[in-house]
Structures are given as C-alpha cells and as structure tokens.
LUMGUKOL-196899 format. One record per residue: residue number from 1; residue in three letters; x, z negated, y negated of N, C-alpha, C, O in turn. Coordinates in Angstrom, 2 decimals. Each point is the difference from the previous one (the first is absolute). Layout:
N
> NUM_ALA_X_Z_Y_X_Z_Y_X_Z_Y_X_Z_Y .
...
***
This chain:
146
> 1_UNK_17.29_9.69_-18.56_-0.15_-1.39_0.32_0.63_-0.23_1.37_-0.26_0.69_0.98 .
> 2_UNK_1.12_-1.72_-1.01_0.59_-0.21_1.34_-0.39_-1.66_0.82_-0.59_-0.77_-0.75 .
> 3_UNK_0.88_0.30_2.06_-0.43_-0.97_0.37_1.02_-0.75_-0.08_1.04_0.28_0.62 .
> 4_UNK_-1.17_-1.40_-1.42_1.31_-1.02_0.03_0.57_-0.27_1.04_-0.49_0.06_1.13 .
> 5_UNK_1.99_-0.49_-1.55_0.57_-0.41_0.75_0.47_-1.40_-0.71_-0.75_-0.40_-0.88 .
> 6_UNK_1.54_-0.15_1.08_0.65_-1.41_-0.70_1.16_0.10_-0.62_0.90_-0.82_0.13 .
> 7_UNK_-0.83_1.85_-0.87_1.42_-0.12_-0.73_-0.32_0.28_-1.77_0.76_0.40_-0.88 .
> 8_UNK_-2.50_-0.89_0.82_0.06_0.27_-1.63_-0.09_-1.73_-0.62_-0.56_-0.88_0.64 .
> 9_UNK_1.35_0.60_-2.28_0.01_-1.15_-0.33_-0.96_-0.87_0.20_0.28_-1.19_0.17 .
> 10_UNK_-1.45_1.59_-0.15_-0.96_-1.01_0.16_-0.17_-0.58_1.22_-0.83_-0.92_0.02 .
> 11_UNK_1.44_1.22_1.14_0.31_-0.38_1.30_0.84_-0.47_0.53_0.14_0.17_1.21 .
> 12_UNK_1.07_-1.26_-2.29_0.67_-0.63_0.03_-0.55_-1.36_-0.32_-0.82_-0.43_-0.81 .
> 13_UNK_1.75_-0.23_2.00_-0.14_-1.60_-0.49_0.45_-0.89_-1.05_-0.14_0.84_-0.89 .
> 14_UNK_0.39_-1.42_0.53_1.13_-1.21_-1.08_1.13_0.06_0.27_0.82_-0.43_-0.81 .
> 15_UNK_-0.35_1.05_2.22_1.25_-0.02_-0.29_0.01_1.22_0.48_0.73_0.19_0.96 .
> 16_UNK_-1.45_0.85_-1.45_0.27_1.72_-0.33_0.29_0.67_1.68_0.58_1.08_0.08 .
> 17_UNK_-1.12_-1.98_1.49_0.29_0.89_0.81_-1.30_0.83_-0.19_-0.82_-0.07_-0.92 .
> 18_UNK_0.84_0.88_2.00_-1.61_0.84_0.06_-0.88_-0.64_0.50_0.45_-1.00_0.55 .
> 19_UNK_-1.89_1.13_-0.46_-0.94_-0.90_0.68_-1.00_1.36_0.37_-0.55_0.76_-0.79 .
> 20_UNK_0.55_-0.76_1.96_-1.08_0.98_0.57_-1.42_-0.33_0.41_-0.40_-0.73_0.90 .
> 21_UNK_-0.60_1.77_-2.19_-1.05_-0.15_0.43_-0.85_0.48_1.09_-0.38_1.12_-0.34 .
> 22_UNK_-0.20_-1.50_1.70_-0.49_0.50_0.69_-0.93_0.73_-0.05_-0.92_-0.41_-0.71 .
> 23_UNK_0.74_1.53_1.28_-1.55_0.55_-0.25_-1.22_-0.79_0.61_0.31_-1.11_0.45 .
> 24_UNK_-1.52_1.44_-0.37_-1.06_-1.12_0.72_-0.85_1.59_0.85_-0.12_1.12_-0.49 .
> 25_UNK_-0.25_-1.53_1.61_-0.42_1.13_0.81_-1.40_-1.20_0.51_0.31_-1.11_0.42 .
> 26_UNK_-1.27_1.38_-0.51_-1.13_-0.58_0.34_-1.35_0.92_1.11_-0.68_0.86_-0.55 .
> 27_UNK_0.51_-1.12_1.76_-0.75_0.79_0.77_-1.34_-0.73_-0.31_-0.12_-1.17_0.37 .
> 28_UNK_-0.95_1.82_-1.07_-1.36_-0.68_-0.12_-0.40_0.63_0.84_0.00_1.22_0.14 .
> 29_UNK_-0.56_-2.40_0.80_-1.88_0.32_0.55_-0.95_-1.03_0.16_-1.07_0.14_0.60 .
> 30_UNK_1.51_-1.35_-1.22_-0.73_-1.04_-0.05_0.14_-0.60_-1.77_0.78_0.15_-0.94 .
> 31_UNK_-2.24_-1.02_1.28_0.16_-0.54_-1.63_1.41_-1.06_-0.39_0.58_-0.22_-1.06 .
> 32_UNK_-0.39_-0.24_2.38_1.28_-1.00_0.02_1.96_0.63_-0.48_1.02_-0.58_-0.35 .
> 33_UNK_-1.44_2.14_0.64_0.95_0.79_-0.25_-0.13_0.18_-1.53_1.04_0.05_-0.66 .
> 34_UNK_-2.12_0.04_0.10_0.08_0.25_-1.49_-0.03_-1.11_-0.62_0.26_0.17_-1.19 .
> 35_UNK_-0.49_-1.41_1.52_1.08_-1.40_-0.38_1.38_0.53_0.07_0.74_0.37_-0.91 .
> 36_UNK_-0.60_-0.40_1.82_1.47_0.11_0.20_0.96_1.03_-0.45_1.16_-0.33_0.26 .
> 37_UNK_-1.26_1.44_-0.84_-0.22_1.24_-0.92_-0.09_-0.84_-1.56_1.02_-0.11_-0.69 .
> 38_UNK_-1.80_-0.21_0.44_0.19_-0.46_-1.44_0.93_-1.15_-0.37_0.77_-0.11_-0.95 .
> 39_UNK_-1.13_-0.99_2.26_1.44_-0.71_-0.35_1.36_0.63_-0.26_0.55_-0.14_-1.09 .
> 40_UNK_0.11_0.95_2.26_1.24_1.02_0.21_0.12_0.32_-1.71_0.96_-0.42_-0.63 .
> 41_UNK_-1.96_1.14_0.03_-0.08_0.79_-1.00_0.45_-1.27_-1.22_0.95_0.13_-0.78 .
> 42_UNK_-1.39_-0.71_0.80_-0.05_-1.09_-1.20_1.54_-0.40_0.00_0.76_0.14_-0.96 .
> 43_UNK_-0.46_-0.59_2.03_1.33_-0.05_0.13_0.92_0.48_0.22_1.01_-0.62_0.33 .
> 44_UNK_-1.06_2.26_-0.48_0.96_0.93_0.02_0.08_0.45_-1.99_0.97_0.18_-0.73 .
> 45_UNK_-2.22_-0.14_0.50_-0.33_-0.17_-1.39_0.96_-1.29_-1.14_0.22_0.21_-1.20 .
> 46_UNK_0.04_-0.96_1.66_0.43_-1.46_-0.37_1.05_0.15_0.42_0.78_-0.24_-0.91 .
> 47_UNK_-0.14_0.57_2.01_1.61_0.56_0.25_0.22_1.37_-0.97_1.16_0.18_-0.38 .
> 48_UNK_-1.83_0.47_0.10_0.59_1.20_-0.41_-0.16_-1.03_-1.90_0.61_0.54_-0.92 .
> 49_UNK_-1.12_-1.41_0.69_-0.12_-0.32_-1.65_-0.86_0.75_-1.04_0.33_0.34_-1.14 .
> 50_UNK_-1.50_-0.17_1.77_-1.15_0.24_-0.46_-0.94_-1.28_-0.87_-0.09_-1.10_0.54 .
> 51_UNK_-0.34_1.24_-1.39_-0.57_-1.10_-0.83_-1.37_-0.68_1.03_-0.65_0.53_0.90 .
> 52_UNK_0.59_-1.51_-1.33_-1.56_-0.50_0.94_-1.21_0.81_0.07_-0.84_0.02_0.91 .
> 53_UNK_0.86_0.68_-2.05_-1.09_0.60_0.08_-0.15_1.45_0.57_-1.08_0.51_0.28 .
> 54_UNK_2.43_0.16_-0.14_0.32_1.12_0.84_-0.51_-0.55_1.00_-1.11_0.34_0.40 .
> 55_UNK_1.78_-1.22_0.14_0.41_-0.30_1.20_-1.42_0.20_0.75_-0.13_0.54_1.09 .
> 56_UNK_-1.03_-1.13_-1.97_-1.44_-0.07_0.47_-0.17_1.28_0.05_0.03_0.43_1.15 .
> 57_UNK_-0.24_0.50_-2.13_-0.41_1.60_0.22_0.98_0.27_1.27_-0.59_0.58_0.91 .
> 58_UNK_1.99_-0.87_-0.63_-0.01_1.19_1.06_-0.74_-0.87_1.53_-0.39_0.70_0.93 .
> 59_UNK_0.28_-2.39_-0.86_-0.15_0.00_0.99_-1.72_0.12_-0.01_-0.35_0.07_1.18 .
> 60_UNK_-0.69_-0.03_-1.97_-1.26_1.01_-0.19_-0.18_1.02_0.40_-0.99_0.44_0.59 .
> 61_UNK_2.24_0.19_-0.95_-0.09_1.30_0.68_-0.14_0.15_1.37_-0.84_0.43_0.79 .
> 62_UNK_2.03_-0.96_-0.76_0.27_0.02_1.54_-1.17_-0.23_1.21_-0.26_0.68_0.99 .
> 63_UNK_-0.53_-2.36_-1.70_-1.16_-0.02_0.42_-0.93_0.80_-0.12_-0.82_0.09_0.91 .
> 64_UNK_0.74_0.57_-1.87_-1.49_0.95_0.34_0.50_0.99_0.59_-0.71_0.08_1.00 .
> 65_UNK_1.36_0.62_-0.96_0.78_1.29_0.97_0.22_-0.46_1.42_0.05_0.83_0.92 .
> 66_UNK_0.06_-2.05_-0.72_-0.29_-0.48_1.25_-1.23_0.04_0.68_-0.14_0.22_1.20 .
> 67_UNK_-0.83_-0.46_-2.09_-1.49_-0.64_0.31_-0.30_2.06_0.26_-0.31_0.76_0.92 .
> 68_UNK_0.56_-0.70_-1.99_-0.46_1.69_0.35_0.15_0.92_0.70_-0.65_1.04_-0.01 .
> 69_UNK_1.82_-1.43_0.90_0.72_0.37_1.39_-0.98_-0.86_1.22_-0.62_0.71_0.78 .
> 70_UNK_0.53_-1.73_-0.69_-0.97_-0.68_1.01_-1.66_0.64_-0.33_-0.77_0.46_0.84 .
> 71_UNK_0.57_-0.58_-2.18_-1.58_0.42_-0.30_-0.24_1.19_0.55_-0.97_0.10_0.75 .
> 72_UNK_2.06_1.41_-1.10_0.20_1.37_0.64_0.12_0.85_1.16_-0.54_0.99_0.50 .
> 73_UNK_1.66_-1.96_-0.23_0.59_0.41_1.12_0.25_-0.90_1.35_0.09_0.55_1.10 .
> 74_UNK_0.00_-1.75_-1.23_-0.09_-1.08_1.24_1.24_-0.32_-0.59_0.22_-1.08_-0.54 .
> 75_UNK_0.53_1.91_0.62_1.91_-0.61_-0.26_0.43_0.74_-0.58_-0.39_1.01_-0.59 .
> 76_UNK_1.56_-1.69_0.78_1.08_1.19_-1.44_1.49_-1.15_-0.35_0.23_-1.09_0.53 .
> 77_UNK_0.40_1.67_-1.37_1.43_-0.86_-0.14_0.35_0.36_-1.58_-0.09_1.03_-0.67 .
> 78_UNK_0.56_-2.46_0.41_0.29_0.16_-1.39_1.57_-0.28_-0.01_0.53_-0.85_0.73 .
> 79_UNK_0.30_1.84_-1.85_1.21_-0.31_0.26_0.17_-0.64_-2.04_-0.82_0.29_-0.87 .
> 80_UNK_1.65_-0.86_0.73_0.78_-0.25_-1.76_1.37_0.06_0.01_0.55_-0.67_0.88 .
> 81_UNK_0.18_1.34_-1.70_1.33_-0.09_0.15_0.17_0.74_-1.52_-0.57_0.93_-0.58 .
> 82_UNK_1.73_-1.91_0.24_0.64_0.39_-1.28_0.48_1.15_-0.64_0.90_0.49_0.68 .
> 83_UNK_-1.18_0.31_-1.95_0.59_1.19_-0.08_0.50_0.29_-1.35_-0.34_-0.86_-0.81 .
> 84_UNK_0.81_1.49_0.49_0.73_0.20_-0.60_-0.22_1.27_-1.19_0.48_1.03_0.48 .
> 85_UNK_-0.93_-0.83_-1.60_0.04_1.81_-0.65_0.93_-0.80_-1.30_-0.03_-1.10_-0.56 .
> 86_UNK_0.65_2.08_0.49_1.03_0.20_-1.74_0.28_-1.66_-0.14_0.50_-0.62_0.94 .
> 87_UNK_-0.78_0.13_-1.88_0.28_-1.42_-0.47_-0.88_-1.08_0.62_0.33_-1.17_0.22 .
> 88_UNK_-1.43_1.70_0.03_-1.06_-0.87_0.85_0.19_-0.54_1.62_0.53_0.65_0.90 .
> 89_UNK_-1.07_-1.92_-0.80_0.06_-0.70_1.30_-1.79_-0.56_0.33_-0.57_-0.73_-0.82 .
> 90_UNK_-0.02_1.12_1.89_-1.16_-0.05_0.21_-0.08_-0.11_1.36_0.97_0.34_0.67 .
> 91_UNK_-2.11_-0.80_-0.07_-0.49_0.15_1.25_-1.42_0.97_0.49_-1.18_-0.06_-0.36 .
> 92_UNK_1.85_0.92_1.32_-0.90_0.71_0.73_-1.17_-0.54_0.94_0.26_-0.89_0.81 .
> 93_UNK_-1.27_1.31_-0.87_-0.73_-0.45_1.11_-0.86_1.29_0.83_-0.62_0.85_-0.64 .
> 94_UNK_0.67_-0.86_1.91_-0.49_1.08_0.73_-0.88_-0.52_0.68_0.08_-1.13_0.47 .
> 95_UNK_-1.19_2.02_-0.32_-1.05_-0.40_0.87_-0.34_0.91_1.33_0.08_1.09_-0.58 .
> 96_UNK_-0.40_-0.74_1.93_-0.01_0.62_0.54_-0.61_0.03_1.54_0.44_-0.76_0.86 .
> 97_UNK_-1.29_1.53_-0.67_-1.11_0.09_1.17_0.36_0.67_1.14_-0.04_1.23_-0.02 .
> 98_UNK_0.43_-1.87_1.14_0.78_0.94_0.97_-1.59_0.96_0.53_-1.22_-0.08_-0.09 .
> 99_UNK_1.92_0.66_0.48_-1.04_1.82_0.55_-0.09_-0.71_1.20_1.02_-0.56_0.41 .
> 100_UNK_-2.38_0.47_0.41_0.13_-0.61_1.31_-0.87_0.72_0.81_0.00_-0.29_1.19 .
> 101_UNK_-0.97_1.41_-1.71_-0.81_1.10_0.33_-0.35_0.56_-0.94_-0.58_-0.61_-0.91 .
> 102_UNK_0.93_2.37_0.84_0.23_0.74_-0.73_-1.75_0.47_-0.05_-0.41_0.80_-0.84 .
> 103_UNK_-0.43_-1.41_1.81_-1.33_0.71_-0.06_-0.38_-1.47_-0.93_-1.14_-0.33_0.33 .
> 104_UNK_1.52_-0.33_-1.02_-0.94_-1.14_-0.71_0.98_0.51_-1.18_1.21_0.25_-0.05 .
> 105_UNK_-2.05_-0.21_-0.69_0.50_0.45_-1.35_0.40_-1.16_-1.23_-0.63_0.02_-1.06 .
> 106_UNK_1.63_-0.94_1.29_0.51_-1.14_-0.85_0.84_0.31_-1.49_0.66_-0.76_-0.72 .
> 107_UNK_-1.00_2.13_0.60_1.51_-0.12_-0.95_-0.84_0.16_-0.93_0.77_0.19_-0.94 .
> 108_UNK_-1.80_-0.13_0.50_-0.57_-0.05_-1.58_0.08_-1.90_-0.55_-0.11_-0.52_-1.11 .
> 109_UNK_0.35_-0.09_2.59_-0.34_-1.68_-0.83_0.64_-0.39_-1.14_-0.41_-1.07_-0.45 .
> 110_UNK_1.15_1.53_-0.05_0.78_0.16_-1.22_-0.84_0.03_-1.06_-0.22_-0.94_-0.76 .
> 111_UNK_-0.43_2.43_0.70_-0.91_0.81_-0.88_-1.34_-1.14_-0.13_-0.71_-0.13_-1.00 .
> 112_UNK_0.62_-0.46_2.00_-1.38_-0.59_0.08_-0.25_-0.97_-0.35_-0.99_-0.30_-0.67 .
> 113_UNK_2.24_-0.71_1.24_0.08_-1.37_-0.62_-0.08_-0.53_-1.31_0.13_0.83_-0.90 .
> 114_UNK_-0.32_-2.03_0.57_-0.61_-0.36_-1.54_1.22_-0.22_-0.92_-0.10_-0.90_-0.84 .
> 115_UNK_1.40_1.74_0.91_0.99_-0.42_-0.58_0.47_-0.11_-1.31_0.97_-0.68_-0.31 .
> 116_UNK_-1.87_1.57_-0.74_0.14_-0.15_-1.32_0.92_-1.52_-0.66_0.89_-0.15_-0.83 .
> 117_UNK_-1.57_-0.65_1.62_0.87_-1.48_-0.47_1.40_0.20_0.22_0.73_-0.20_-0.98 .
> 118_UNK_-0.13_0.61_2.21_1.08_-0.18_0.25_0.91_0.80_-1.11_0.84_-0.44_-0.79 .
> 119_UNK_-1.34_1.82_1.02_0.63_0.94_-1.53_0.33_-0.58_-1.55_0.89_0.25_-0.81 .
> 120_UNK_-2.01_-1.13_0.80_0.22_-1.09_-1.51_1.18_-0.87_0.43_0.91_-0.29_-0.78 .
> 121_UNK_-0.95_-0.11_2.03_1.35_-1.35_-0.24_1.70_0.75_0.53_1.00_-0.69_0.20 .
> 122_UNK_-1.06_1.90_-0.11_1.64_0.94_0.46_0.06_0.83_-1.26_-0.79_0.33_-0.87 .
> 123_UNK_2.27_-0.08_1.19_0.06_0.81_-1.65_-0.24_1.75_0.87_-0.18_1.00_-0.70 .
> 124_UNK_0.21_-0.94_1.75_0.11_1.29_0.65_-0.76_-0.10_1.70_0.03_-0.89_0.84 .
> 125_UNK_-0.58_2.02_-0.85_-1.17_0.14_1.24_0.03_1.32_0.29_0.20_1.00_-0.70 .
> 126_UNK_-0.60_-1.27_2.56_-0.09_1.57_0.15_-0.79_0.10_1.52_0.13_-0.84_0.89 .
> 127_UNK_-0.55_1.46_-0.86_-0.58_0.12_1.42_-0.18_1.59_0.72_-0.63_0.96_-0.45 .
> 128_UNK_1.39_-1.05_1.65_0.18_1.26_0.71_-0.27_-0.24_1.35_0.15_-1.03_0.65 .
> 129_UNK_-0.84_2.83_-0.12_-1.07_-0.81_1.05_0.43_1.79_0.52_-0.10_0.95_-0.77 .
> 130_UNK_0.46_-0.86_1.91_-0.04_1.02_0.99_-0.44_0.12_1.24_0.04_-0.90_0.84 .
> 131_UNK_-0.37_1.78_-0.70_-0.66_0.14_1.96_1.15_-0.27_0.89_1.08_0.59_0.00 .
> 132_UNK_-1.52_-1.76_0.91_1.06_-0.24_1.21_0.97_-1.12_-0.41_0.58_-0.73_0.81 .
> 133_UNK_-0.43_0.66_-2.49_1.14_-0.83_-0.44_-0.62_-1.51_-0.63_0.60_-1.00_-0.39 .
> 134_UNK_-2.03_1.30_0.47_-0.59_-1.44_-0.73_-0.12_0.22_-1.39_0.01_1.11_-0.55 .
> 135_UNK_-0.14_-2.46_-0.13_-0.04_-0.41_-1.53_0.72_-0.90_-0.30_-0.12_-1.07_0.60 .
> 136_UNK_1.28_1.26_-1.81_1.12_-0.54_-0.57_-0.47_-0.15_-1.38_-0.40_0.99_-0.61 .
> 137_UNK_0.43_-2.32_-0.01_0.27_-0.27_-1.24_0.95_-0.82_-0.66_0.06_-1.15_0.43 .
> 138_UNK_0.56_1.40_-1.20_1.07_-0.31_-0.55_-0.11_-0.83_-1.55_-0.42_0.52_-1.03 .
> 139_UNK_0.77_-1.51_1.14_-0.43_-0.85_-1.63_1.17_-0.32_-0.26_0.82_-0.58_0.72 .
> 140_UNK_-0.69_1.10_-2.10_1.63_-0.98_-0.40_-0.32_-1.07_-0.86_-1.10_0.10_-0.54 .
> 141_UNK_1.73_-1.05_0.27_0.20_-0.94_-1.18_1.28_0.27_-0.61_0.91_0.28_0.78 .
> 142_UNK_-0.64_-0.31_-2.10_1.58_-0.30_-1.05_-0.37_-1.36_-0.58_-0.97_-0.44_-0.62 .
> 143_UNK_2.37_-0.18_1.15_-0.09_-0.89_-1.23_-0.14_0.49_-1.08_0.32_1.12_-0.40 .
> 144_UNK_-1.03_-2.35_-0.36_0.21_0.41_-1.58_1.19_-0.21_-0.83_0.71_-1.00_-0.03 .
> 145_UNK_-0.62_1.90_-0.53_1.10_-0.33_-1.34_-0.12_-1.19_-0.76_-1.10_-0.22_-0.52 .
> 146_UNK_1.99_-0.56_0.36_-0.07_-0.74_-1.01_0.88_-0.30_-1.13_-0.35_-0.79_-0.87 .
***
C-alpha cells in the first residue's frame, strides 16, 4: 500500500488536469480540536468521492479516536491521507499519543479505550503500542466497489 500522490484518474478534473488531495494533520488537545478534526475529515472524505455515508463512518471515526486521545492521554494528533493498494483508493487514518514521560505509562490507551465501534465503521484496524514510542492506530477505509 502506498500514500497517494495525484497522478491517479480519479484525481482529475473535467478537463483531465491533476487535482491534489491534501492530507489533513490535526493536533488534538481540546474538545474544539476534535470539531475541527471531524470537519477536516468529512471533507477530505467528500474530496476524495466517498459516498455520504462513508463519508460519516470515516469522519466517526475520526471523532471517536479523537475523543480517545483527549479521554487517555490529554493529546495526541490525528493525521488522514489518501492511499493507495492494487486497484483500490481509500483513506488512512492515524491516531497517535506523543511520549511526554516515559515514567507515566500512556501507551496501552489504545488497548483500553471503548473502540470496538470504530473497528465496525473501517474496513481495516490496527493498533501498535511500544515503550518510549507511544500508541499508533491506524484505520483504513476502501471505497466501495460498485
């Protein structure tokens, strides 16, 4: 799986130049940041041509992986950016708890948090958690086939 760039068809305009989708980089530590996190998302979702109702699961996601970063950890940063495997076009979403004292032990908030929901609305989930490096989770969405 690779991270888009703007040179696949679906990232052309009407008159076939390229149109580049931005990634969305979001620093949560307030509830006002995870507004602002789900908006980004909805509308990176809706640029990339995700159906309405995608569009809601990924920016859900986004929100509760937000909330679960403030609930866990105080802060954390959510990144989305477009990617790419075999024939498929989808968006990534990362979640992630910076290490800010290695004697407070943050990296299980992953493990702990109530995320089962989020796993129902991504087609792919993952969560990885090391000493010194924090807790990373990773949700993909694919469009669907139609």
């Amino acid at each position: 799986m690779s991270i888009a760039g703007s040179n696949a068809d679906d990232d052309r305009n009407d008159r076939g130049c390229d149109v580049a989708v931005p990634a969305v980089h979001v620093l949560i530590g307030s509830d006002a940041d995870i507004v602002i996190a789900r908006q980004q998302s909805r509308a990176l979702a809706v640029a990339l041509k995700f159906s309405s109702t995608d569009s809601a699961f990924i920016a859900t996601t986004v929100s509760e992986l937000a909330r679960a970063l403030l609930m866990h950890t105080v802060r954390g940063e959510i990144w989305l950016q477009r990617v790419h495997d075999d024939n498929r076009t989808g968006v990534a979403i990362v979640a992630q708890d910076p290490v800010v004292d290695d004697s407070t032990d943050r990296r299980a908030w992953g493990e702990n948090a109530a995320l089962p929901d989020v796993c129902r609305l991504v087609d792919e989930f993952d969560i990885a958690s090391e000493a010194g490096r924090g807790t990373t989770i990773r949700a993909v969405k694919w469009h669907r086939r139609r």
